[in-house]
SEVO-931317 format. One record per residue (C-alpha): residue in one letter; z negated, x, y. Coordinates in nm, 3 decimals. Each point is the difference from the previous one (the first is absolute). Last residue first. Example, Ala and Ser with C-alpha at 12.3 -4.5 7.8 and 13.67 -1.06 7.14 Angstrom:
<pts>
("S", (-0.714, 1.367, -0.106));
("A", (-0.066, -0.137, -0.344));
</pts>
This chain:
<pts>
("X", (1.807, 0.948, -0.879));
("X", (-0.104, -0.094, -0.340));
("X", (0.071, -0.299, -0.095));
("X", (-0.107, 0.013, -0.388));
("X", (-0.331, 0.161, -0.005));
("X", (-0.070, -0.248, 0.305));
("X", (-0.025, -0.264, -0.225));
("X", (-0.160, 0.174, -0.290));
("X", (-0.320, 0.133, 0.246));
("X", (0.011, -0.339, 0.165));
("X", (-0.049, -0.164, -0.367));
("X", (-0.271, 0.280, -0.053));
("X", (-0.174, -0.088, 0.339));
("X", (-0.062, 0.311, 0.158));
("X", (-0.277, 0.229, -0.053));
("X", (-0.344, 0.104, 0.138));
("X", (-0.142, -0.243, 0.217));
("X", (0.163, -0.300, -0.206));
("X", (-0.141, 0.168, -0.307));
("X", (-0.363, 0.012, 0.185));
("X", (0.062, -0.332, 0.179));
("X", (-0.256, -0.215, -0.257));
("X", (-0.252, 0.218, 0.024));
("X", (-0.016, 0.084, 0.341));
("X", (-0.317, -0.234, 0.106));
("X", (-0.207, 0.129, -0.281));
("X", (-0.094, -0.185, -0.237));
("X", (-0.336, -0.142, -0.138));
("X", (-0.143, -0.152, 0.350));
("X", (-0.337, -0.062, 0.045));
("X", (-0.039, -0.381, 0.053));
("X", (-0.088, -0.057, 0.362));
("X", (0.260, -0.237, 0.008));
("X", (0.143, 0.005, 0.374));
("X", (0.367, -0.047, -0.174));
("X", (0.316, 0.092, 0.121));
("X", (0.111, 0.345, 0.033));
("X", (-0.269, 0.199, -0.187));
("X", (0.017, -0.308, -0.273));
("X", (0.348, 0.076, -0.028));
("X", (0.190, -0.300, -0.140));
("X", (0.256, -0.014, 0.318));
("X", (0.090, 0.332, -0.058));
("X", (0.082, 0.032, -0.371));
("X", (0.202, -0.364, 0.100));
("X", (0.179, 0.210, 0.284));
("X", (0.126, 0.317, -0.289));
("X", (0.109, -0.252, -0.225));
("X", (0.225, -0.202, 0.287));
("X", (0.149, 0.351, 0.065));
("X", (0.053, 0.066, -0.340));
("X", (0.191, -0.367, -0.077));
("X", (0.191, 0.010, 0.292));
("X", (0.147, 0.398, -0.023));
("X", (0.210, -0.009, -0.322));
("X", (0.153, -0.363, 0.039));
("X", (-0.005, -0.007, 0.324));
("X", (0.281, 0.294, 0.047));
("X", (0.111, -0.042, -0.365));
("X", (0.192, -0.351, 0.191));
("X", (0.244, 0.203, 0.168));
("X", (0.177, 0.048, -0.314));
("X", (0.141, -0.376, -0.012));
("X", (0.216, 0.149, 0.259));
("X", (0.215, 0.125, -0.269));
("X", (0.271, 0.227, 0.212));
("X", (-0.108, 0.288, -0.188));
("X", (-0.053, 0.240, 0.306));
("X", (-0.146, -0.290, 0.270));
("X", (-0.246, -0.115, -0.303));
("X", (-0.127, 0.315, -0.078));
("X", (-0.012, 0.139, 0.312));
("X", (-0.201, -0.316, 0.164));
("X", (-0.248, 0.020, -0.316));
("X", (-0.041, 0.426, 0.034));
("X", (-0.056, -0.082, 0.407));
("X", (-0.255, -0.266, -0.070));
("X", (-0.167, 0.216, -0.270));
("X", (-0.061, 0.304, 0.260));
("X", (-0.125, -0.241, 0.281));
("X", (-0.204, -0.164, -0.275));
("X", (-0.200, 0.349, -0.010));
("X", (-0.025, -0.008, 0.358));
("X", (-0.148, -0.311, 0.049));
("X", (-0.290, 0.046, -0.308));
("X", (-0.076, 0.355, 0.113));
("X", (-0.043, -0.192, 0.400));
("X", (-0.203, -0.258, -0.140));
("X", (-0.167, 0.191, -0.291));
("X", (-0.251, 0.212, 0.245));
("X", (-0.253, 0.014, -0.282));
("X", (-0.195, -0.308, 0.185));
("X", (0.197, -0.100, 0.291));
("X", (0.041, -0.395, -0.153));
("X", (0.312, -0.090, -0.104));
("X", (0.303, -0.194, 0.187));
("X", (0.308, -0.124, -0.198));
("X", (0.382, -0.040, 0.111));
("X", (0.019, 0.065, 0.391));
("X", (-0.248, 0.208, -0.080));
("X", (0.205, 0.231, -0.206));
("X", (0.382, -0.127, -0.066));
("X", (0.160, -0.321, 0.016));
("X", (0.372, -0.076, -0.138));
("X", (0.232, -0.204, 0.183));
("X", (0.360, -0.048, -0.242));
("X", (-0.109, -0.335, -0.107));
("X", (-0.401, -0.038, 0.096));
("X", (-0.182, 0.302, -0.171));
("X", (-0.309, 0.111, -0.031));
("X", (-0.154, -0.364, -0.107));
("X", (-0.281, -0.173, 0.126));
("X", (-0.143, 0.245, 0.214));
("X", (-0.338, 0.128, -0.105));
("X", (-0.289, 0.067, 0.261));
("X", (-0.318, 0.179, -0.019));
("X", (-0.291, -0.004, 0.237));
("X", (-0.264, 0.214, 0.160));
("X", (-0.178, -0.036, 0.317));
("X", (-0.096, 0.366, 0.205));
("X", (-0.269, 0.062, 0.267));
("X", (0.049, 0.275, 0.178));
("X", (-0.280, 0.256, 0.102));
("X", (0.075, 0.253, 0.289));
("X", (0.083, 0.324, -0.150));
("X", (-0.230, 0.283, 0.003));
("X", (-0.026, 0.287, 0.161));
("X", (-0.231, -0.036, 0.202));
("X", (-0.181, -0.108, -0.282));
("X", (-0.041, 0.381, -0.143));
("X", (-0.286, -0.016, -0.121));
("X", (-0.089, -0.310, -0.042));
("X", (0.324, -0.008, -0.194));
("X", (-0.109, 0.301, -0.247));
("X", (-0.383, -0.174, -0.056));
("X", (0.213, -0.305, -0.120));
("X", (0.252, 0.170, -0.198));
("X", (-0.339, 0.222, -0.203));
("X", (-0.154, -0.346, -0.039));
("X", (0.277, -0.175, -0.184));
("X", (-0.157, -0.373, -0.094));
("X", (-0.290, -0.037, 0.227));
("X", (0.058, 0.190, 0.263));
("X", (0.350, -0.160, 0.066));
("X", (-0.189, -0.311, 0.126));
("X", (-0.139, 0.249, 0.303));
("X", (0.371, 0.088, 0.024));
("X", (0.121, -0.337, 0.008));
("X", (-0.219, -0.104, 0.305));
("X", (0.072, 0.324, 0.141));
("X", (0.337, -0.059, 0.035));
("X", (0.018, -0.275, 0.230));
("X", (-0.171, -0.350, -0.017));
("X", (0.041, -0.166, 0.323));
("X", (0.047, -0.368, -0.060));
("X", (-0.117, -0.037, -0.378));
("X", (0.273, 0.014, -0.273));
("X", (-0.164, 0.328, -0.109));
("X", (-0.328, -0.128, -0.050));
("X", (0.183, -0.342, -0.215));
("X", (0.121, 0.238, -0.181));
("X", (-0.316, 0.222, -0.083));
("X", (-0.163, -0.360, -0.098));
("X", (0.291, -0.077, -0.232));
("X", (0.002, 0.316, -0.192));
("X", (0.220, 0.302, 0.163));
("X", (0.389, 0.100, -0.049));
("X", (0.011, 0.323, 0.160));
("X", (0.345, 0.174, 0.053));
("X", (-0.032, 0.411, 0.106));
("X", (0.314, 0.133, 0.080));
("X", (-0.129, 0.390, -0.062));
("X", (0.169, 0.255, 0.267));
("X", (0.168, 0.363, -0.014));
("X", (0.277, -0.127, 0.153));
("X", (0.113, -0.200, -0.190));
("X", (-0.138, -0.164, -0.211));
("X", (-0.333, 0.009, -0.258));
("X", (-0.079, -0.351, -0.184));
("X", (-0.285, -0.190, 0.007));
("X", (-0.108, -0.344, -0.156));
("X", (-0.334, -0.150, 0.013));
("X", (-0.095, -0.299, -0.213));
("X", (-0.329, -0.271, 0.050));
("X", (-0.066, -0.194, -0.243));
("X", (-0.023, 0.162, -0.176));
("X", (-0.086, 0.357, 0.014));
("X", (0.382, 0.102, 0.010));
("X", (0.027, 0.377, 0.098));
("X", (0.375, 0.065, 0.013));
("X", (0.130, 0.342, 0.083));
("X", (0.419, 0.106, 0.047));
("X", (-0.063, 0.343, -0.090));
("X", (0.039, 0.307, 0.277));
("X", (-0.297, 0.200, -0.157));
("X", (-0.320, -0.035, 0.228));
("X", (-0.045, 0.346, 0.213));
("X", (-0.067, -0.127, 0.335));
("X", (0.046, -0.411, 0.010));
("X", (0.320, -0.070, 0.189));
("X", (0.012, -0.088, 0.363));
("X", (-0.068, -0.338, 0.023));
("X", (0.248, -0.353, 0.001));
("X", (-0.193, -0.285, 0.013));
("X", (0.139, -0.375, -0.185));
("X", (-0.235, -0.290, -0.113));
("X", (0.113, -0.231, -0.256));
("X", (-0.022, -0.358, -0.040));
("X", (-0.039, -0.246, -0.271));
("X", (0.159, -0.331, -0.081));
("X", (0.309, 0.164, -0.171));
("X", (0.312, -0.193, 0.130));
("X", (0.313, -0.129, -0.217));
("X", (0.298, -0.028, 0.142));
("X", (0.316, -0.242, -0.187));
("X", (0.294, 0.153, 0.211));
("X", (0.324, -0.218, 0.053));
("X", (0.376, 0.072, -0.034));
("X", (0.218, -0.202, 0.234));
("X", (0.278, 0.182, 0.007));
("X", (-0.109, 0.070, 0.449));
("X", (-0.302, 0.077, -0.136));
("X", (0.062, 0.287, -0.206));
("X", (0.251, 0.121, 0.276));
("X", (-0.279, -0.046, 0.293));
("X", (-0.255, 0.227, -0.237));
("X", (-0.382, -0.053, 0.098));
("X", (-0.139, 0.148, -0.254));
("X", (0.190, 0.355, 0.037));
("X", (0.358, 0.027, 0.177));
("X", (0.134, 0.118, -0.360));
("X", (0.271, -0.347, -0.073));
("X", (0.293, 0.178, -0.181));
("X", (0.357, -0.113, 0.057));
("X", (0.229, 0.057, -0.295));
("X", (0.393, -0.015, 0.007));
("X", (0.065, 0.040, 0.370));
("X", (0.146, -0.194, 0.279));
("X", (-0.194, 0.101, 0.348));
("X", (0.073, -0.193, 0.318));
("X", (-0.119, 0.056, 0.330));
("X", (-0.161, -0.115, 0.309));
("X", (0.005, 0.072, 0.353));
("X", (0.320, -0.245, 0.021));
("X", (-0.214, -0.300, -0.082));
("X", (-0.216, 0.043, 0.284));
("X", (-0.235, -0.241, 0.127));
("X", (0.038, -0.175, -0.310));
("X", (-0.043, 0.332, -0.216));
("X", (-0.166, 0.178, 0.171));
("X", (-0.380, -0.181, -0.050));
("X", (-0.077, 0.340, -0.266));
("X", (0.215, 0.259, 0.068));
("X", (0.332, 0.029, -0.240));
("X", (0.047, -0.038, -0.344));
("X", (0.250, -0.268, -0.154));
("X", (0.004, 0.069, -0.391));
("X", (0.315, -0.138, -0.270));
("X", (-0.103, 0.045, -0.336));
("X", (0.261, 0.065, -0.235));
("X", (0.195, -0.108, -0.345));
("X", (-0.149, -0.319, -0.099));
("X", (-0.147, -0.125, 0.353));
("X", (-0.148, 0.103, 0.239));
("X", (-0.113, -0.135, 0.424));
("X", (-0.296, 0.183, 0.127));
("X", (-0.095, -0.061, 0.368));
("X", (-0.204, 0.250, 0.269));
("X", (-0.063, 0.317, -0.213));
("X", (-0.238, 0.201, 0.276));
("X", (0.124, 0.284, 0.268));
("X", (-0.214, 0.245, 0.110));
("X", (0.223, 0.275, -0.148));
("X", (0.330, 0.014, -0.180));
("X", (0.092, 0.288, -0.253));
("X", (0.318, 0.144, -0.196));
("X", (-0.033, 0.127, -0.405));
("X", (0.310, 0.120, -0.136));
("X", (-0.010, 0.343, 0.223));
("X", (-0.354, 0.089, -0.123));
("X", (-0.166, 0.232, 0.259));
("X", (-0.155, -0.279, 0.143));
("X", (-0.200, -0.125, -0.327));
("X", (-0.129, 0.352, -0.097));
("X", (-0.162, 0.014, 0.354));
("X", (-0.151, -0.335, -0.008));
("X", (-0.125, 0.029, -0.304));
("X", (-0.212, 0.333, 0.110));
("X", (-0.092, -0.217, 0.288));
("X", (-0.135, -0.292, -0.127));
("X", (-0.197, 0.202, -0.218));
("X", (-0.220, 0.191, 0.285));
("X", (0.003, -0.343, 0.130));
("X", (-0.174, -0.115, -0.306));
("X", (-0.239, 0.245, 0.092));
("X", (-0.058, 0.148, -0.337));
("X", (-0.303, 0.034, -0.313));
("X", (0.117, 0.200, -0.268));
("X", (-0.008, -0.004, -0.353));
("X", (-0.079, 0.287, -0.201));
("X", (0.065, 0.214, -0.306));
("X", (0.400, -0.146, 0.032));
("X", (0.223, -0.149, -0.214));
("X", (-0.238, -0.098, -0.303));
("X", (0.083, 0.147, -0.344));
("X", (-0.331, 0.026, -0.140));
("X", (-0.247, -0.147, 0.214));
("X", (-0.303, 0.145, 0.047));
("X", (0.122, 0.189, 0.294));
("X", (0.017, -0.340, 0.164));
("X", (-0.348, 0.056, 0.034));
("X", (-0.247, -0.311, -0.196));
("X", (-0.376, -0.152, 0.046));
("X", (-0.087, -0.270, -0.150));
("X", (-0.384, -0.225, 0.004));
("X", (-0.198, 0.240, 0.179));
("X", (-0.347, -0.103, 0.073));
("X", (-0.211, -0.339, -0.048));
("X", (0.122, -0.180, 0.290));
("X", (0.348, 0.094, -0.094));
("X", (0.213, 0.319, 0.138));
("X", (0.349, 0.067, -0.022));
("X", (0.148, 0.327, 0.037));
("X", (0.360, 0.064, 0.048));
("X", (0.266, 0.236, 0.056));
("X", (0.134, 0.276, 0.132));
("X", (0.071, -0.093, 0.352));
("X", (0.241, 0.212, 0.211));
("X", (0.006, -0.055, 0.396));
("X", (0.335, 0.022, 0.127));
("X", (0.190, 0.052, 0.334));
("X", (0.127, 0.357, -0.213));
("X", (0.074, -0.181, -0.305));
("X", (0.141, -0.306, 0.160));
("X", (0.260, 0.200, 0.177));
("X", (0.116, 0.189, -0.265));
("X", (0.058, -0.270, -0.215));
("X", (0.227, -0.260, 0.069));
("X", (0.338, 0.156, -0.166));
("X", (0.086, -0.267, -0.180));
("X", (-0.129, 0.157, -0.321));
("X", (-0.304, 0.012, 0.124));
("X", (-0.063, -0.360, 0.086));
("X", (0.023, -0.067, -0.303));
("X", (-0.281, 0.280, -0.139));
("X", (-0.210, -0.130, 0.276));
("X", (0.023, -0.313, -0.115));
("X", (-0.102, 0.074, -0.351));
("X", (-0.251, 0.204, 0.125));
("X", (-0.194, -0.225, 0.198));
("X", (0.031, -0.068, 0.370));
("X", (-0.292, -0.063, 0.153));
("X", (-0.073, -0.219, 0.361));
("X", (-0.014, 0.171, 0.305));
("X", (0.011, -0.243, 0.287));
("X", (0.264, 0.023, 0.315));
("X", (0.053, 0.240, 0.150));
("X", (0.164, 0.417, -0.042));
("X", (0.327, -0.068, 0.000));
("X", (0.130, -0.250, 0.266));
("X", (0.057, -0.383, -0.129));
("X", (0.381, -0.059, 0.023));
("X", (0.139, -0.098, 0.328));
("X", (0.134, -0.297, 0.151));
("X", (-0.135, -0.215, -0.303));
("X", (0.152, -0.329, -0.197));
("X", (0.177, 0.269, -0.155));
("X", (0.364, -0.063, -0.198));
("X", (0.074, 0.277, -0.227));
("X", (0.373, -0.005, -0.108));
("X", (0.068, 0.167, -0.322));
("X", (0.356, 0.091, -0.190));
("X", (-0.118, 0.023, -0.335));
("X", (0.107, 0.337, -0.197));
("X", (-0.382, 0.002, -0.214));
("X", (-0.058, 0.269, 0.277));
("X", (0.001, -0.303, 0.226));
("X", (-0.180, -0.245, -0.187));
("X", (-0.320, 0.243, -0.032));
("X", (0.004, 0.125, 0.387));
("X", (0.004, -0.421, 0.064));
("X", (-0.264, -0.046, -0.272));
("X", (-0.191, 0.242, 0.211));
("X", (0.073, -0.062, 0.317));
("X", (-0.171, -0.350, -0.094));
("X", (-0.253, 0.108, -0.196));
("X", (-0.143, 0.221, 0.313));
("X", (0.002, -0.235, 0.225));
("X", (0.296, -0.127, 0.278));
("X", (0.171, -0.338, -0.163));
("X", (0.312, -0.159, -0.130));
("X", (0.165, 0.187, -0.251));
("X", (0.385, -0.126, -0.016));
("X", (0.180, 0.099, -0.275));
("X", (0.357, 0.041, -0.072));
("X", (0.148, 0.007, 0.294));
("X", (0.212, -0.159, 0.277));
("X", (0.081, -0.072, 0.401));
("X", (-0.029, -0.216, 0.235));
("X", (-0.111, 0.013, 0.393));
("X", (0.008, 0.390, 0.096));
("X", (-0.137, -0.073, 0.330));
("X", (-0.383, 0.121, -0.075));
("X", (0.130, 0.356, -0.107));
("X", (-0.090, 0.117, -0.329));
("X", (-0.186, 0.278, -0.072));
("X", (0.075, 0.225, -0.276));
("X", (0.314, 0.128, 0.132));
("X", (0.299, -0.239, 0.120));
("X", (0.238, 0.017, -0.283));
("X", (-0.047, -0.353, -0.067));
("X", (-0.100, -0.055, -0.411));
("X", (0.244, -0.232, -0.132));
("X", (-0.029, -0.138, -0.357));
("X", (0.256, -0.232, -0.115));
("X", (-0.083, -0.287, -0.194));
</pts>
């Protein structure tokens, strides 16, 4: 095939009806500007299709943690800067059982690790640093609020049709054709291009809730991700920015069913708060008006099928879902962002497009690990009022602190 990028800047124009390139990334998060930024500096020619008019502004959106690993990757893209000064660093973790601490770990234990922190970021904050390093790449061109309409492949291509959703009848001529090597499904769960190749999600839900209130952070309390599980009730906190504590409370039936009530604000999980962190609930009361009002959150994971369909490969959600805990979503998407861009250079540079199949190979099997950890975790799960004897975090600390080895070797060999 020949590759033709149109010398039109990084945004292209809604007329320009066909063109081609190597990849296609459709989508507007952070793993998909990121596997984009990845495939271009790999020497891909990149077009970024966005089912969004604009991307999401820095500074919203939730906070989760980035670990060191993806940090470190990130890094050496050039995304750094940004989310160390929007930042807030967390050192580590201590998790607490009904009977007292059960693990407690820095990332300063860890010899070797990237960073001595992770930090928690406004995915916008992180949209935005990609975005940056995306539009000053001349190989990589962008469309936005338009969605993949049609998918037609076959041995040597995959042929996309991308325009605004309900144009295309009314308006075949606002449409366009893209002819590219790889197309990547990134638009999250509900992905258009996953569905339209008819890969389906097997979802899993956890039967109990969570409770979500955002405080000013506790005076003086190190900036740990803290878990106090006194089954069966389990209270998770992490600091973010700025200078606040996302405080998620996962109570026993009866303090659900309190919280589910018409009306029940943020005192009702405060004065529940009392009994399991006493010094957070005196420091809300406090200062409750400034405090979040309380969310309610439902959990579930979700596995596609398969990651790839022909030359239509998934990435992040649109892929696998996990639960917040340890903030392995977003590590998880990014991460594969980097390994889809090593398999699509790999296979694109050798001509053997058997190659692209390291992509799933390496990531599947780890992510799927990571979600059955999750799913088993009696802090997660079960109301058993059986004390607990791990902690919650114990099973992500070497995901938390360093990248897959099989990633590691993959990316050893493709670098940018």
């Amino acid at each position: 095939m020949t590759t033709h990028v149109p010398p039109n800047g990084p945004e292209i124009p809604p007329g320009t009806a066909e063109f081609d390139a190597d990849v296609v990334v459709a989508g507007a998060g952070a793993s998909a500007l990121f596997a984009a930024l990845r495939c271009a500096r790999l020497g891909q020619s990149v077009v970024l299709v966005s089912p969004r008019e604009e991307f999401e502004p820095a500074g919203t959106g939730i906070s989760p943690l980035l670990a060191p690993p993806t940090l470190a990757l990130l890094a050496a893209d050039g995304i750094d800067a940004e989310l160390t000064e929007a930042g807030q660093r967390v050192l580590g973790v201590d998790d607490h059982g009904s009977a007292g601490l059960l693990s407690s770990w820095r990332y300063t234990d860890h010899v070797g690790v990237a960073r001595p922190h992770g930090l928690t970021v406004p995915t916008g904050t992180l949209v935005q640093a990609a975005l940056a390093q995306l539009r000053a790449e001349p190989r990589v061109r962008i469309r936005t609020a338009e969605s993949v309409l049609a998918v037609d492949q076959d041995e040597l291509a995959v042929q996309l049709t991308v325009g605004r959703p309900g144009t295309a009848d009314a308006d075949p001529a606002a449409t366009a054709r893209i002819r590219a090597r790889y197309a990547v499904a990134a638009e999250g769960r509900g992905s258009a291009l996953r569905d339209l190749v008819g890969i389906e999600l097997d979802v899993s839900h956890f039967d109990r809730p969570a409770w979500l209130l955002v405080t000013p952070a506790v005076p003086d309390r190190d900036p740990v991700l803290l878990v106090r599980h006194q089954a069966p009730s389990a209270l998770f906190t992490i600091p973010i920015p700025p200078a606040s504590l996302a405080v998620v409370w996962s109570p026993d039936q009866e303090g659900a069913s309190q919280l589910t009530a018409d009306g029940a604000g943020p005192d009702a999980a405060i004065t529940q708060l009392a009994h399991v962190d006493a010094e957070l609930a005196a420091w809300m009361d406090k200062a409750r008006e400034r405090v979040s009002p309380l969310i309610r959150l439902n959990f579930s994971l979700w596995r596609a099928k398969s990651w790839r369909a022909g030359r239509v490969l998934l990435l992040g959600e649109s892929a696998h879902g996990l639960h917040t805990l340890g903030g392995q979503g977003l590590n998880q998407s990014l991460q594969s962002g980097a390994s889809l861009a090593a398999a699509v250079h790999d296979a694109l540079s050798s001509g053997d497009a058997e190659r692209i199949g390291a992509y799933e190979r390496i990531r599947r099997p780890h992510v799927e690990q990571l979600q059955d950890f999750q799913w088993n975790l009696q802090a997660l799960r079960s109301y058993s009022a059986a004390p607990p004897e791990r902690g919650a975090h114990e099973d992500f600390i070497e995901v938390m602190t360093r990248l897959q080895p099989e990633l590691a070797a993959q990316l050893a060999a493709h670098r940018p």
